[in-house]
N, C-alpha and C positions, 0 to 999 in steps of 0.2 A: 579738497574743500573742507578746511578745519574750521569748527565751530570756535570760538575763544571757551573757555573752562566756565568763566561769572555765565554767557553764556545757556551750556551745560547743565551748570549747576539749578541756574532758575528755571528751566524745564523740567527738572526732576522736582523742583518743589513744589511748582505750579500742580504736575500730577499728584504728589502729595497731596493736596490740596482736594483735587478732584476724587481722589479713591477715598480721603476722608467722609467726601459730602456725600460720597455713594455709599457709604458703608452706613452711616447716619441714618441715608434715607431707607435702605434698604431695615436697619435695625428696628424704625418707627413703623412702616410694613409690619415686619414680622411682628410686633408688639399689639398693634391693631386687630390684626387678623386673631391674633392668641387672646386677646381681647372677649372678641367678638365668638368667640370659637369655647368661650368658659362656661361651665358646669357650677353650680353649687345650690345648696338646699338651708333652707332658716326654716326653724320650727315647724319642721320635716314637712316642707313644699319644698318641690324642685324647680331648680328655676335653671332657665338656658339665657346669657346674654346676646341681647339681639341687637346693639344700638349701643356705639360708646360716643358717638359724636351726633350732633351738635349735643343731646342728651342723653346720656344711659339708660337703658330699655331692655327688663327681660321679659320670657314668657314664661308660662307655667308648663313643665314638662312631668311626665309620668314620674312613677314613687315607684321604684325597685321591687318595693314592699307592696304596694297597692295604699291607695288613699281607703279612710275607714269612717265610719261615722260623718263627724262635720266636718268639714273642710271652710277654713275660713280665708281666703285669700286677700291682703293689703293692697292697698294702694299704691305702696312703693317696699321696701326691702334695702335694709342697710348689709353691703356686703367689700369686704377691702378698701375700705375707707370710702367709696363710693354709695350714693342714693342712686337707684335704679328706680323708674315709675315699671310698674307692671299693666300692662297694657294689651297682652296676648293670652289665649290658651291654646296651648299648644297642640297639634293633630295628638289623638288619642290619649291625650292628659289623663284621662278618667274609663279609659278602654278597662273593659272586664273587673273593674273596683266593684267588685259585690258587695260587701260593706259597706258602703257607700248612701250617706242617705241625705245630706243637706251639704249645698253648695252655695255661697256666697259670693259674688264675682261684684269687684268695687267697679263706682263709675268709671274708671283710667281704662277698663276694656273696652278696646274698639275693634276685636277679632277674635273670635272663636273656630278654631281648626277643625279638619275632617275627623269624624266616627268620637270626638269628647264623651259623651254621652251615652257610647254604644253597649249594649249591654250587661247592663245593670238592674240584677236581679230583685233588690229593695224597690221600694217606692222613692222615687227621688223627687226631693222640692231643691229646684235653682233661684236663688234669690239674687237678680240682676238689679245694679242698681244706678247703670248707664240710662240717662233720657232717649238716647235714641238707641234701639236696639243694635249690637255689635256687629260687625259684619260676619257672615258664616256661609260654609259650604252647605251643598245640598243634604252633607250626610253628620252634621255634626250632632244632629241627633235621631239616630237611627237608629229606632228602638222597636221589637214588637208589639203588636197592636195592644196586646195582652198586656204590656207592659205602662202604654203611656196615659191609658184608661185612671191608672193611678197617680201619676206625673203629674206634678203643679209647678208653674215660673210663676215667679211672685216679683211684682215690678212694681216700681214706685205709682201712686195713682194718678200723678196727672202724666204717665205715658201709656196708661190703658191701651187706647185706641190706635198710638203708633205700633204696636208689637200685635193686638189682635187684630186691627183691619190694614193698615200698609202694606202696599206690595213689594215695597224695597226698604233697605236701609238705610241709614245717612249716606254711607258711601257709594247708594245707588247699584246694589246687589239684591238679591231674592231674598226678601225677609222668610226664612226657614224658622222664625224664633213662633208663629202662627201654628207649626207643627204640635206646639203644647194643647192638649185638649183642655185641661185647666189652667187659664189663667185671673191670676188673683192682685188687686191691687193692692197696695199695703199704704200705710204715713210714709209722708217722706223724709222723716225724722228717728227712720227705725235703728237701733242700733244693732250691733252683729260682731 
């Protein structure tokens, strides 16, 4: 049972063809994933990408060094020819940042991760400036009693009443941002 050679020959291109499209798809994978899997820091924030499709999305991830003083965090971040919006704070972002004394988080956070806020020996003011408070774990800020006595979140003033009295967030989680004992409304025109 011989095949003719033309044949032959057109099944070996065909597969050509197929180990092309898989090697392609395979390549856009691994490009994705590496993507998604990237590290970098712009005027020393760090940032993890979490989101290349449909829009670029990173979060804010801990400083090697410790974050110090203020910390002002943007809106979005130019990085590889890409605009990232910033949209997350990372689990323990701000873990043991003793230095640490004014935080700034733009309206694009819509998620604050476990222990952010965990001890930190200054007095810390968070100045959020999402209308509806972000989502967050139980422990995002878990601080001694000793410690939040002096703590103030400072929120734009017509979300006063969602962050002090709601019992959820927009996305229908336990609002933990109520754990501030000081909260303070500010203009909603403040710059930072």
């Amino acid at each position: 049972c011989a095949l003719p050679i033309c044949m032959v020959c057109k099944c070996i291109n065909n597969m050509k063809q197929y180990i092309h499209i898989f090697l392609l798809v395979v390549f856009l994978f691994l490009c994705s994933f590496a993507a998604q899997s990237q590290s970098f820091s712009v005027n020393n924030i760090y940032y993890k990408v979490i989101s290349t499709s449909p829009t670029y999305k990173v979060k804010v991830t801990r400083n090697p060094s410790h974050y110090t003083g203020v910390v002002s965090i943007p809106e979005s971040v130019i990085h590889g020819g890409h605009t990232y919006a910033v949209t997350s704070i990372g689990d323990s972002a701000f873990y043991m940042d003793t230095l640490l004394t004014r935080v700034f988080l733009p309206t694009t956070i819509d998620t604050v991760g476990n222990r952010v806020f965990y001890v930190n020996h200054n007095s810390l003011n968070v100045y959020c400036f999402a209308l509806t408070p972000p989502i967050t774990s139980q422990t995002f800020y878990d601080r001694p009693s000793s410690q939040t006595d002096r703590d103030t979140l400072h929120i734009q003033c017509s979300s006063y009443n969602v962050y002090r009295n709601s019992d959820t967030t927009s996305g229908g989680s336990t609002n933990y941002w109520k754990r501030f004992r000081n909260i303070l409304g500010i203009g909603d025109t403040v710059e930072y």
